[in-house]
MARVEXFI-352476 format. One record per residue: x, y, z of N, C-alpha, C, CB in turn; residue in one letter; residue number from 1. Coordinates in pm, whole numbers, padded with zeros to 5 digits. Atoms other than C-alpha are relative to their C-alpha. Glycine has a CB too. Example, Ala and Ser with C-alpha at 12.3 -4.5 7.8 and 13.67 -1.06 7.14 Angstrom:
<loros>
   neast  nnorth     nup  caeast  canorth    caup   ceast  cnorth     cup  cbeast  cbnorth    cbup  resn  resi
   00089  -00119   00000   01230   -00450   00780   00090   00120   00000  -00099    00003   00125     A     1
  -00082  -00119  -00006   01367   -00106   00714  -00077   00109   00073   00041    00046  -00142     S     2
</loros>
This chain:
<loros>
   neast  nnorth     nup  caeast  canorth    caup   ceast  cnorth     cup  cbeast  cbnorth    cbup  resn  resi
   00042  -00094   00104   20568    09799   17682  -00090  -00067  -00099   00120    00060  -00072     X     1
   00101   00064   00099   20429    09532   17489  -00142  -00002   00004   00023   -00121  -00007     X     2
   00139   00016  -00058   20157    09444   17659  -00083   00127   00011   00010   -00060   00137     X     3
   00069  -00098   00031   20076    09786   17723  -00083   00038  -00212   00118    00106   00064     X     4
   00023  -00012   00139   20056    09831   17331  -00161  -00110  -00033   00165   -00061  -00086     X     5
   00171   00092   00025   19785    09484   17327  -00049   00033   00052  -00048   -00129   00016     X     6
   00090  -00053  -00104   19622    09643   17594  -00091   00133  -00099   00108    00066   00154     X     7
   00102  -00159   00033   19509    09991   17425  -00058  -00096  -00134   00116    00211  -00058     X     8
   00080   00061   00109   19407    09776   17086  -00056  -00071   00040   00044   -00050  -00098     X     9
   00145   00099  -00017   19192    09543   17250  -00124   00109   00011   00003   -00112   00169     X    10
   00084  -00072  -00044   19025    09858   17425  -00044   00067  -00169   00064    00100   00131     X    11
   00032  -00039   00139   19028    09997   17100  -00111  -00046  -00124   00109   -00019  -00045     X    12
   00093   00026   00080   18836    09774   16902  -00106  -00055   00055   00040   -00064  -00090     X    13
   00131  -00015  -00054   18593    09711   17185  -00086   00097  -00041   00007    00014   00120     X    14
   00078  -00145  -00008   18467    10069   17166  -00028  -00006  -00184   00125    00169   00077     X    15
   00065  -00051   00097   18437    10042   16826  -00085  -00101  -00077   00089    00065  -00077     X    16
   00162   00089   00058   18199    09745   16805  -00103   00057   00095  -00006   -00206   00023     X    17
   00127  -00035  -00103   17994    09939   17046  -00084   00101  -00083   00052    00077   00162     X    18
   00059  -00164   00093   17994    10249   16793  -00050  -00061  -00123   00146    00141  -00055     X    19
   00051   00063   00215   17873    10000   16461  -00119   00100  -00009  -00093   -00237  -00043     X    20
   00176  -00034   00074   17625    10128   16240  -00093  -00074   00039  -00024   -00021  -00156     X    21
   00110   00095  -00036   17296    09994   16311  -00077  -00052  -00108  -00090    00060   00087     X    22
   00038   00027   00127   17173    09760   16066  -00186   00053  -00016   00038   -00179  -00022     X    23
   00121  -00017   00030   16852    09815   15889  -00165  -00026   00047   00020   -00037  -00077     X    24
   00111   00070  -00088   16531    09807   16029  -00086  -00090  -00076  -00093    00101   00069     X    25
   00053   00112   00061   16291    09502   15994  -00126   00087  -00067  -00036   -00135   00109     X    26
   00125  -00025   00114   16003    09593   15703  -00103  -00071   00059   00024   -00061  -00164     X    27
   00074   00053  -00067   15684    09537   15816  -00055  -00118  -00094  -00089    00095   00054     X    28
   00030   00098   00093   15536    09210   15676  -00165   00073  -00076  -00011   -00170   00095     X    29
   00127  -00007   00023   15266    09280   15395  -00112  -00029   00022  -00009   -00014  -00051     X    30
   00061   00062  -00048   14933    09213   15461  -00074  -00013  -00169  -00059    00053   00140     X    31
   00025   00016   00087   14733    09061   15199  -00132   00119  -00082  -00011   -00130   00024     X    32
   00103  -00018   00043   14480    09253   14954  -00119  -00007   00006   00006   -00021  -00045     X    33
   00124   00069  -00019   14103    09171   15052  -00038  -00045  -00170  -00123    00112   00084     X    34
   00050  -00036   00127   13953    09043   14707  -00087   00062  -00011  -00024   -00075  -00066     X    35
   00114  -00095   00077   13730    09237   14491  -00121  -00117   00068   00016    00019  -00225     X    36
   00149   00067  -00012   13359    09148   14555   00002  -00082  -00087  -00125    00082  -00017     X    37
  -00008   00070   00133   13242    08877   14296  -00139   00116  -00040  -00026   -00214  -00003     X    38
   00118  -00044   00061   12992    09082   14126  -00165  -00122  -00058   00080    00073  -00129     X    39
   00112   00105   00029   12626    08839   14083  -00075   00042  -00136  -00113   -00006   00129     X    40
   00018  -00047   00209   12505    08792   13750  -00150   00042   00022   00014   -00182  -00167     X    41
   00121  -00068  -00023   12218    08996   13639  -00127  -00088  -00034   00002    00129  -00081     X    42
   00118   00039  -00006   11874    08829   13670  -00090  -00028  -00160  -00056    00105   00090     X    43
   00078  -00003   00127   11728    08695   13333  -00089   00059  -00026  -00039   -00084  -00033     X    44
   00068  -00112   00054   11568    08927   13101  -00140  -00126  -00014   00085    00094  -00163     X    45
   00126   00122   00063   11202    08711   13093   00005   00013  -00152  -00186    00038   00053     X    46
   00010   00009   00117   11133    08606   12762  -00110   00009  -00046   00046   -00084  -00036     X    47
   00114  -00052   00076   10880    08814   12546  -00111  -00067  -00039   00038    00043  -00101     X    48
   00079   00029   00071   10545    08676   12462   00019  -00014  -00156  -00075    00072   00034     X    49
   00018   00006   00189   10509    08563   12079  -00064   00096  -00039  -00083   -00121  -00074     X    50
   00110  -00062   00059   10321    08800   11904  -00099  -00062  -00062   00036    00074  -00074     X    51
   00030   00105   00140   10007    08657   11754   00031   00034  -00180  -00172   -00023   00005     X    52
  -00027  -00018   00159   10032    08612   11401  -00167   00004  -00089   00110   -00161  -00061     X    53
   00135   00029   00074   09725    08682   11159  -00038  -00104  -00095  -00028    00098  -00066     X    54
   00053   00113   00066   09558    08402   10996   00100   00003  -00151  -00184    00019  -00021     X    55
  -00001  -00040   00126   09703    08383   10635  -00149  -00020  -00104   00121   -00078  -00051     X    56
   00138  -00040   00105   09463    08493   10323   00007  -00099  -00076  -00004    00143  -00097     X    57
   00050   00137   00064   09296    08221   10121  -00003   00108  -00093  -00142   -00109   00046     X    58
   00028  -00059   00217   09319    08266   09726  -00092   00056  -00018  -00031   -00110  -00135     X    59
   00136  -00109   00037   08983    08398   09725   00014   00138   00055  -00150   -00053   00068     X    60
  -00066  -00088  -00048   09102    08666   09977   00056   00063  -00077   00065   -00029   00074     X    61
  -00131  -00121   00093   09400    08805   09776  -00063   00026  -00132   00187   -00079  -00046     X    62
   00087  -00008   00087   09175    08753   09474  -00090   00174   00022  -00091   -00146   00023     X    63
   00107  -00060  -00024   08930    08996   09626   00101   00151   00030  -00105   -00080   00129     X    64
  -00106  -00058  -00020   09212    09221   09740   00044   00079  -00132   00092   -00097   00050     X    65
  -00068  -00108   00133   09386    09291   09412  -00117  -00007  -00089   00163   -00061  -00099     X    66
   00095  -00025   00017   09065    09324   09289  -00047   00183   00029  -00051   -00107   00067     X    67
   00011  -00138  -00106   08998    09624   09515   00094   00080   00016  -00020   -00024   00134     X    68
  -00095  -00104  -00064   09318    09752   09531   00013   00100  -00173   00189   -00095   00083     X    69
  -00006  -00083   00174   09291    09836   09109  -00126   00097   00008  -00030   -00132  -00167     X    70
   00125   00005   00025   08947    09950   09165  -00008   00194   00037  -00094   -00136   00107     X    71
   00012  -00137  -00024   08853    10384   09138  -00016  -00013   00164  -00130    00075  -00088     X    72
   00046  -00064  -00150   08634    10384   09433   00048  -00057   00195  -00176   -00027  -00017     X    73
  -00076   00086  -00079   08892    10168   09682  -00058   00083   00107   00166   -00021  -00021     X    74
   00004  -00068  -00158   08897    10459   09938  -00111   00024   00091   00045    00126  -00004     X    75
   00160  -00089  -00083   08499    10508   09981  -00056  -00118   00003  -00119    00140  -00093     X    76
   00086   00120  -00011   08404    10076   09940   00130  -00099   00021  -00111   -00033  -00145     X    77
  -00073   00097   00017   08625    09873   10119  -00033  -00131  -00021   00060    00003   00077     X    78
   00032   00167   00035   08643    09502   10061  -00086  -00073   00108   00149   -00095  -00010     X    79
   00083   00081  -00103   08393    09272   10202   00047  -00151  -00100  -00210    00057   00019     X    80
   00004   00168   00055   08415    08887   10188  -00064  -00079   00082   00137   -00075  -00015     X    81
   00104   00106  -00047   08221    08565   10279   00078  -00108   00092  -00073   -00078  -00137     X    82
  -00071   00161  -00073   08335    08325   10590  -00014  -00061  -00019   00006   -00060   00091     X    83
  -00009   00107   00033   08177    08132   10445  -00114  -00020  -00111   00001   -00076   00113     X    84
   00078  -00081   00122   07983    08074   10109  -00128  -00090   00030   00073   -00011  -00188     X    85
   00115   00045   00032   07716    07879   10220  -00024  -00155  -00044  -00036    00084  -00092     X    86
   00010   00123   00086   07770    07519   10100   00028   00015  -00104  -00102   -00060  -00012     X    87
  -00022  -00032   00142   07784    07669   09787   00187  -00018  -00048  -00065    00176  -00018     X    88
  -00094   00041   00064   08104    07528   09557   00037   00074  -00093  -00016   -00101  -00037     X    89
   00006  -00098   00109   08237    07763   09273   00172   00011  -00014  -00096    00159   00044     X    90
  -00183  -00053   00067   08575    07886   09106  -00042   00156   00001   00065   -00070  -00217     X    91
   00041  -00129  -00017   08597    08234   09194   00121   00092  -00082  -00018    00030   00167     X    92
  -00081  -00013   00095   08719    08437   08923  -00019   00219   00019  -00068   -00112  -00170     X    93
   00056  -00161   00013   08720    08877   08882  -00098   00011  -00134   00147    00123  -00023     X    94
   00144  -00047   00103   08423    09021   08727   00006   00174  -00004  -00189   -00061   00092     X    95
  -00054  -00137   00003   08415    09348   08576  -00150   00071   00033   00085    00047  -00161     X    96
   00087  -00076  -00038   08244    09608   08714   00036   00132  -00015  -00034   -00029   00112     X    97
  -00063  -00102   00015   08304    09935   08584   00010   00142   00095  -00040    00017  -00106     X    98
  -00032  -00095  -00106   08467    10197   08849   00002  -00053   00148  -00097    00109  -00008     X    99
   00019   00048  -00118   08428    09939   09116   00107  -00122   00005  -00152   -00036   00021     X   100
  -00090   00111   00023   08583    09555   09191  -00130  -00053   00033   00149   -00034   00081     X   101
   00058   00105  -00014   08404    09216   09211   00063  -00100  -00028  -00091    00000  -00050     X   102
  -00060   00137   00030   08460    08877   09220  -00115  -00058  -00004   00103   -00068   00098     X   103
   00118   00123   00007   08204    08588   09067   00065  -00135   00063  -00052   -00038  -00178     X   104
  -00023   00170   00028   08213    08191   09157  -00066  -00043  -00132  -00076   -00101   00128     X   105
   00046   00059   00111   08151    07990   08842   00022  -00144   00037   00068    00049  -00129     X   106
   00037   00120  -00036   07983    07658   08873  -00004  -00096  -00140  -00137    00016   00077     X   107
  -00061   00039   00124   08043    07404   08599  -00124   00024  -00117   00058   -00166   00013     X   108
   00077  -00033   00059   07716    07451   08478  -00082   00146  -00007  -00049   -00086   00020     X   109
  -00002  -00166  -00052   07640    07852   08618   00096   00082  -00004  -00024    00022   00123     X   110
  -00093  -00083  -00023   07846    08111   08518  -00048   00098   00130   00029    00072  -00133     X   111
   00044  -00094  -00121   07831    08383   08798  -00081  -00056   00084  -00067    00120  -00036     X   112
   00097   00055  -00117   07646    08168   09050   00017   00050   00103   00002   -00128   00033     X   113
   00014  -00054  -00127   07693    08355   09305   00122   00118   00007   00012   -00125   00116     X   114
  -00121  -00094   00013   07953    08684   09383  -00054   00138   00102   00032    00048  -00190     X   115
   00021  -00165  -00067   08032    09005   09556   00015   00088  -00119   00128    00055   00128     X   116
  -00091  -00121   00120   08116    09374   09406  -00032   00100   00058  -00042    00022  -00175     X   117
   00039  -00135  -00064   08148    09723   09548   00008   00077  -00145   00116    00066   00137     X   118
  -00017  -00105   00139   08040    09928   09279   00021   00174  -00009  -00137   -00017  -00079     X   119
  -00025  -00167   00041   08094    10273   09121  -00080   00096   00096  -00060    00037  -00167     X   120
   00063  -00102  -00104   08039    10564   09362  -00115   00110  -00104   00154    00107   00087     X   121
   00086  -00052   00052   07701    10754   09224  -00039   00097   00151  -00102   -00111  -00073     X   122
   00041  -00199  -00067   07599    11152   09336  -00134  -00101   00128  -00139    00188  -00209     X   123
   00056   00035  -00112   07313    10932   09574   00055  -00038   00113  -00062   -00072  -00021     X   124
  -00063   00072  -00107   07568    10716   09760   00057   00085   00110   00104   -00082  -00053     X   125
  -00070  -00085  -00132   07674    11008   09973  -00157   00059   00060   00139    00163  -00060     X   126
   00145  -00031  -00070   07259    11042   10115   00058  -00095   00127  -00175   -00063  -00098     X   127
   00033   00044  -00111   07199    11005   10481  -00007  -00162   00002  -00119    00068   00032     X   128
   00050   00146  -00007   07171    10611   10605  -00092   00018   00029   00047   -00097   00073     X   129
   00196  -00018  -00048   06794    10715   10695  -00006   00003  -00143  -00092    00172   00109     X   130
   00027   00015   00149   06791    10802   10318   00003  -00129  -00076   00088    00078  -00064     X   131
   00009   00099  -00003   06918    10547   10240  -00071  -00140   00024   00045    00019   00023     X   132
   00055   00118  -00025   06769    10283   10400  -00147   00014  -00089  -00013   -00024   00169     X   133
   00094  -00038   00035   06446    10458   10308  -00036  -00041  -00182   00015    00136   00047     X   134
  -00014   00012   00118   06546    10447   09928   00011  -00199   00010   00139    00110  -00058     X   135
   00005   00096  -00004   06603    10082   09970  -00125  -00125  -00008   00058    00017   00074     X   136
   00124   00071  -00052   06296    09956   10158  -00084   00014  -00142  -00080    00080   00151     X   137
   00077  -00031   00059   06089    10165   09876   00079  -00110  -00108  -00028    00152  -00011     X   138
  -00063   00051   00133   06321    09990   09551  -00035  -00165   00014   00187    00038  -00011     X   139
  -00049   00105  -00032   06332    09630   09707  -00096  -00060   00087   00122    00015   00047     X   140
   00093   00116  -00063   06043    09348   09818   00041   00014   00189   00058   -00191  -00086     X   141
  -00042   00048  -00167   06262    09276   10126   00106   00098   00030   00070   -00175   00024     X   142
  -00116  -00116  -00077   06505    09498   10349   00041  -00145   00105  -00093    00196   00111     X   143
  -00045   00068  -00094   06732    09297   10620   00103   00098   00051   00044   -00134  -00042     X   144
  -00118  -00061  -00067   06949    09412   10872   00125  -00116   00026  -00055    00066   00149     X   145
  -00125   00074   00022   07299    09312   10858   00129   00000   00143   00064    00079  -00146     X   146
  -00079   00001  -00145   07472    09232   11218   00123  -00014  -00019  -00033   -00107   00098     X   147
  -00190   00022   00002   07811    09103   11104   00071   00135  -00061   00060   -00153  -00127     X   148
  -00124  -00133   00066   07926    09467   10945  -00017   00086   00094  -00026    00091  -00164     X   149
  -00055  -00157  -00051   07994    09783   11040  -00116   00065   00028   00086    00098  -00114     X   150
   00180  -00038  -00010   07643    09948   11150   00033   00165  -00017  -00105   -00051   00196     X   151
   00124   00094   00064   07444    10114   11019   00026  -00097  -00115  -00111    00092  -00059     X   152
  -00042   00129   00098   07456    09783   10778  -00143  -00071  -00059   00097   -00132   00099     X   153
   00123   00073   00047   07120    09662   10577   00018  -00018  -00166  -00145    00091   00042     X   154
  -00016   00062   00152   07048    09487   10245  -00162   00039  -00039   00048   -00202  -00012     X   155
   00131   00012   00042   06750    09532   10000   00004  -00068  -00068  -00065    00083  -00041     X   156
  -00028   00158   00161   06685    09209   09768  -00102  -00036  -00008   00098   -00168   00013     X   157
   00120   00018   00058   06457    09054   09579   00062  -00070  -00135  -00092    00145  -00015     X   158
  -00057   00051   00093   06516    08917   09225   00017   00112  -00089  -00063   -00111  -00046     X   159
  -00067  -00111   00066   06705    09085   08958  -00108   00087  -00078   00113   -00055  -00099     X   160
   00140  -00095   00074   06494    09406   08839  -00057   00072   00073  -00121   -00069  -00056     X   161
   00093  -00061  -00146   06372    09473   09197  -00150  -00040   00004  -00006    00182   00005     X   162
   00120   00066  -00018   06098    09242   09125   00019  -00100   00107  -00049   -00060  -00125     X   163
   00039   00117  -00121   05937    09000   09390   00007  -00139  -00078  -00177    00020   00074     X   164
  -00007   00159   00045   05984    08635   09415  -00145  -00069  -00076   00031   -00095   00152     X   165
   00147   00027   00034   05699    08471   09188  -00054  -00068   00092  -00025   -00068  -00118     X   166
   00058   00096  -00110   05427    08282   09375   00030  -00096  -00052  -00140   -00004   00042     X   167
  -00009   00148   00063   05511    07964   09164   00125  -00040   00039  -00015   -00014  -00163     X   168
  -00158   00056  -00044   05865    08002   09270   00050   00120   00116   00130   -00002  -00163     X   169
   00000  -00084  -00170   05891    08181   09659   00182  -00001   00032  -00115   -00134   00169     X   170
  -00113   00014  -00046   06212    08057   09707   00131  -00016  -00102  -00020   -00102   00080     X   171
  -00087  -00066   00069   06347    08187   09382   00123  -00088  -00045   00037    00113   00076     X   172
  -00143   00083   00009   06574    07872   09287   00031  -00024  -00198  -00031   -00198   00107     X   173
  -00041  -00006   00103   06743    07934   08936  -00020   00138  -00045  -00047   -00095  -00068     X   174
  -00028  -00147   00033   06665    08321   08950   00091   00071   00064  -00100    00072   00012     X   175
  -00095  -00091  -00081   06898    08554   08971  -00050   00098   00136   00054    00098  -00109     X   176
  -00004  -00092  -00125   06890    08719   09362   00075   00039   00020  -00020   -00022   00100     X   177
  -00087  -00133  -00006   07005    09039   09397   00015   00099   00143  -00065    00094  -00111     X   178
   00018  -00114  -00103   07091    09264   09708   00086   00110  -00002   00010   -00045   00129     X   179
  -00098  -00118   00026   07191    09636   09746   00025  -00008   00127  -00045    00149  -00062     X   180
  -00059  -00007  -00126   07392    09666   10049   00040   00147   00012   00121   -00101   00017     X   181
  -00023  -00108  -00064   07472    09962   10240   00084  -00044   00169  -00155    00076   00004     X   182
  -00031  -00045  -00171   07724    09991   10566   00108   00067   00008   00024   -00118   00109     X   183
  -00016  -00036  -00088   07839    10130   10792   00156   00080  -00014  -00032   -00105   00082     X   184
  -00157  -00058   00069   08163    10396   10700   00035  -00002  -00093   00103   -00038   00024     X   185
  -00006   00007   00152   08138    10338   10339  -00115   00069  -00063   00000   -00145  -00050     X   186
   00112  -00088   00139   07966    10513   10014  -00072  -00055  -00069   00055    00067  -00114     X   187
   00038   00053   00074   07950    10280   09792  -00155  -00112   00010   00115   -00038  -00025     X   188
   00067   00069  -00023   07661    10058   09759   00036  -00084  -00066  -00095    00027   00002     X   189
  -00065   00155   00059   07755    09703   09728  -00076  -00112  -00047   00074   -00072   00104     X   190
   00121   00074   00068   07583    09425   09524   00050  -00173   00028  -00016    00051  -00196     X   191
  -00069   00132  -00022   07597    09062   09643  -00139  -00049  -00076   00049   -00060   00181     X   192
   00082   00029   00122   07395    08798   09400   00030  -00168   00035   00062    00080  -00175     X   193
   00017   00152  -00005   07275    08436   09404  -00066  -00080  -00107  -00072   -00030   00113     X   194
   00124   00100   00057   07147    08228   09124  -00019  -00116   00060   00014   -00043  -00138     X   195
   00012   00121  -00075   07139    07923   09337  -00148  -00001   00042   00103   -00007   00125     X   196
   00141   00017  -00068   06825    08005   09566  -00020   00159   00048  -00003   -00127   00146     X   197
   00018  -00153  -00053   06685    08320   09773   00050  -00046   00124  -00163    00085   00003     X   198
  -00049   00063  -00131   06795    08106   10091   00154   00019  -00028  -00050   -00170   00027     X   199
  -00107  -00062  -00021   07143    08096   09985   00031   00152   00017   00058   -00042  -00081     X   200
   00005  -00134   00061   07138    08447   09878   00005   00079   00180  -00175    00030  -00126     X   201
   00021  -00079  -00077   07013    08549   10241   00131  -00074   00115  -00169    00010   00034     X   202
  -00096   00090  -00046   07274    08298   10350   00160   00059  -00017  -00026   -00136  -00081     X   203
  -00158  -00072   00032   07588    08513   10199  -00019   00137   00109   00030    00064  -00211     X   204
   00005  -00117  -00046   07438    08812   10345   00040   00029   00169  -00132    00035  -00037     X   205
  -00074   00003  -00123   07479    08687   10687   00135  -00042   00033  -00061   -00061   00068     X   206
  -00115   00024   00012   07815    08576   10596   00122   00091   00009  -00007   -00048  -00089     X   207
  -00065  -00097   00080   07921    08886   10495   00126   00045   00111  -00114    00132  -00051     X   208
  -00041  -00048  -00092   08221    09057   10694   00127   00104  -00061   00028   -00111   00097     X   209
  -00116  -00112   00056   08522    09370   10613   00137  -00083   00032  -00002    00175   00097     X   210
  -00114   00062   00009   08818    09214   10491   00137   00099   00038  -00002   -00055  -00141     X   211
  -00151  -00070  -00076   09161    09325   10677   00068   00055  -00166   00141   -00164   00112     X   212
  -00062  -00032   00111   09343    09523   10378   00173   00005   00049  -00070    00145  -00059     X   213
  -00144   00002  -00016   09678    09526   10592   00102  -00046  -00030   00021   -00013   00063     X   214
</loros>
């Protein structure tokens, strides 16, 4: 009887390791992430040209400037100035000119030896440049044409008075020489002046050029 009895519990707990639960199933192994791209860096921005820079203005410049910038007829005679004066030496000081601007040089022994000035706008200065010129030629010994301005651009000169150079003295050295200028987009008629010689004198005129007001 015994044995019978170990007999059915062996069978017994055979059958019921046959019936186990089944353990868990295996997880699949992760696989890794790919990385991100590297992103490449962006291509240097070239680096801008300098801008040029404009010369800076010489004392006589800004001189001539606030000169012109006080002056009635600013909007109808802009500023003109000299690249160069010619050899000529001087202290350049404002000179009055009423309704206009100017600037003289003064030499230790010559006051006003030499100078610009856009003067006062007069009921003629708005005539034709044919008039003009015309009125010129007739007032003034000599007429020149003036290449460095603004065209049309001419001078009439002679010595002060609108008289001619004497024959004893041609080349006019210790008289005042005078020219009326006229150019090119402007009203005014402008007066440049030499007591030095008539050579300097024709010597500023080719000098002459429109000063930047910017």
């Amino acid at each position: 009887m015994n044995q019978r009895l170990a007999l059915a519990a062996a069978l017994l707990l055979t059958g019921c390791e046959r019936h186990a639960a089944p353990g868990p199933e295996p997880r699949p192994t992760a696989q890794p992430s790919p990385a991100p791209p590297v992103a490449s860096a962006p291509a240097p921005s070239p680096t801008p040209a300098p801008m040029p820079t404009a010369a800076p203005l010489s004392a006589t410049d800004r001189l001539i400037l606030g000169q012109w910038r006080k002056a009635a007829n600013r909007g109808e005679c802009a500023p003109l100035h000299f690249r160069s004066t010619a050899g000529a030496s001087g202290t350049p000081r404002p000179a009055r000119f009423s309704g206009g601007w100017a600037v003289a040089w003064d030499q230790p022994q010559v006051r006003s030896a030499f100078g610009i000035a856009g003067v006062a706008i007069l009921p003629d200065d708005h005539a034709s440049a044919d008039a003009q010129r015309d009125r010129l030629a007739r007032q003034w010994q000599h007429l020149r044409q003036l290449d460095t301005l603004p065209q049309p651009a001419f001078a009439g000169y002679g010595v002060e008075g609108a008289q001619p150079y004497p024959v004893t003295n041609p080349e006019g050295k210790g008289l005042n020489s005078l020219a009326y200028l006229r150019v090119g987009g402007q009203t005014c008629t402008y007066n440049v002046w030499s007591r030095i010689s008539r050579a300097h004198l024709e010597a500023l005129l080719e000098n002459l050029e429109l000063l930047p007001t910017g």
